[in-house]
N, C-alpha and C positions, 0 to 999 in steps of 0.2 A: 329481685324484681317482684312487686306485686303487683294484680291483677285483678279486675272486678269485671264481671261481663252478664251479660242479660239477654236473652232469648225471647221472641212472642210470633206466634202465626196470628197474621192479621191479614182477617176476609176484606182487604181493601188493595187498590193498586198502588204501585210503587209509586206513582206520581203522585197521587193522593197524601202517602203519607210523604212523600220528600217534600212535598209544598207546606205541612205540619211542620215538618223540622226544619225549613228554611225562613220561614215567616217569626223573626224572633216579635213581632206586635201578638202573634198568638198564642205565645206562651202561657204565659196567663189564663187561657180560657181551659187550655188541655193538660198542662205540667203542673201537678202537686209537687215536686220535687225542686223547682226553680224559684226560686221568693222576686229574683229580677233580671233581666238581661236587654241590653243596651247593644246597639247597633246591624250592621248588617250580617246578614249569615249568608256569605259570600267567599267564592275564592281569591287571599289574598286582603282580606279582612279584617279586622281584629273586632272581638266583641267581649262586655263586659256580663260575667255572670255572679248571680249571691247563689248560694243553693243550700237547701235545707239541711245538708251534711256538713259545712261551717256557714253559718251566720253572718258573724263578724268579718268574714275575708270575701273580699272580690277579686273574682278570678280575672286575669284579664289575660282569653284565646284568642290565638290569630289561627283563623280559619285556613287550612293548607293543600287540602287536595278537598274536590268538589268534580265526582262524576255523577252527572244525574242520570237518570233517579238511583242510582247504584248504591252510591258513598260519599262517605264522606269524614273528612278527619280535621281535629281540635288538635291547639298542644297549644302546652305553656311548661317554660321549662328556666332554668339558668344559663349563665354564660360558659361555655368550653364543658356544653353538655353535663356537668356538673348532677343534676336534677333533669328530668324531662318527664311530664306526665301527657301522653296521647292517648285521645279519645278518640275511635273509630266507629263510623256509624256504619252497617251493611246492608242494604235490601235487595233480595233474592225470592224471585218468582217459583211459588208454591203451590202447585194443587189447587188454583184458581183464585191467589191472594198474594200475599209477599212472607216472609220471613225475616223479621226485624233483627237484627242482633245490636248490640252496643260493648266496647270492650274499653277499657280505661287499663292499659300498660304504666305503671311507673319505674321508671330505670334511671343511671347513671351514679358516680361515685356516691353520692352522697343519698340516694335513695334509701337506703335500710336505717339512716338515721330520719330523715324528713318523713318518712312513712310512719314510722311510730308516731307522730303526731297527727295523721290523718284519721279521722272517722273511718268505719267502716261502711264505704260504700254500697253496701248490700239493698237495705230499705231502699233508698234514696233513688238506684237503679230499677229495682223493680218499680217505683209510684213512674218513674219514666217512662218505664216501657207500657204500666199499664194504663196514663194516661193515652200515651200516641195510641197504643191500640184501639179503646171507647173510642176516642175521638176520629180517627182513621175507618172504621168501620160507621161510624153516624155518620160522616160526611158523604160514602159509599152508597150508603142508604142499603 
C-alpha cells in the first residue's frame, strides 16, 4: 500500500474552504497542481481530472462520500478491486480556523506493480494544499 498525505492550518472556516474544493469552475483560480477538471463535485458524481503529477493521463473520480463541511472522498480504481486509489479530503475545527488534511491511499492486488509507475505525489500535494490555504484565507478576509 502507498500513501501520500498533506496537512495545512487554514485561518478560514470549514465552509469557506469546502465551497473551494467543491466548486470544480474554481480550480483554476486557486490549484497549481490541477491543469483541468471537468464536472461536478458532488455526491455520487463522477469528474474528470489532468494533474501536474501525470499530464498525459486523465483521471476519471467518482465522488463517494460528501459530508459537509467535514469530508470528503475521491476513488478511482479497477474491477474486483484489483487497483483502488482513494483520496480523502478532512476539515477539522482548529484554534479558530480549520485543519485541512488530504490523504491518497493506493491498495489492492496489483498496486505494488501499478505504483511503481506513479509519480510521486509529494510536490503536487503540497501546491494543493497550499493553494486552498492562500485562497481559503483571502476569501476569509
Amino acid at each position: 500500500m502507498t500513501t501520500y498525505s498533506v496537512t495545512r492550518a487554514i485561518k478560514a472556516p470549514a465552509q469557506t474552504i469546502r465551497d473551494l474544493l467543491s466548486n470544480a469552475d474554481s480550480y483554476p483560480e486557486w490549484n497549481k497542481s490541477v491543469l483541468a477538471i471537468e464536472g461536478q463535485i458532488a455526491e455520487g458524481e463522477k469528474i474528470k481530472l489532468i494533474s501536474i503529477a501525470n499530464p498525459d493521463r486523465q483521471f476519471k473520480l467518482n465522488v463517494t462520500e460528501v459530508d459537509a463541511p467535514n469530508s470528503m472522498v475521491w476513488w478511482e480504481g479497477m474491477p474486483l478491486g484489483l487497483f483502488k486509489g482513494v483520496r480523502t479530503f478532512k476539515l477539522t475545527p482548529r484554534d479558530g480556523g480549520t485543519e485541512f488534511s488530504m490523504e491518497e491511499v493506493y491498495s489492492g492486488l496489483m498496486a505494488p506493480m501499478i505504483t511503481k509507475s506513479i509519480p510521486d505525489m509529494t510536490e503536487s500535494f503540497d501546491l494543493f494544499a497550499d493553494g486552498l490555504k492562500a485562497e481559503a484565507e483571502k476569501r476569509a478576509g
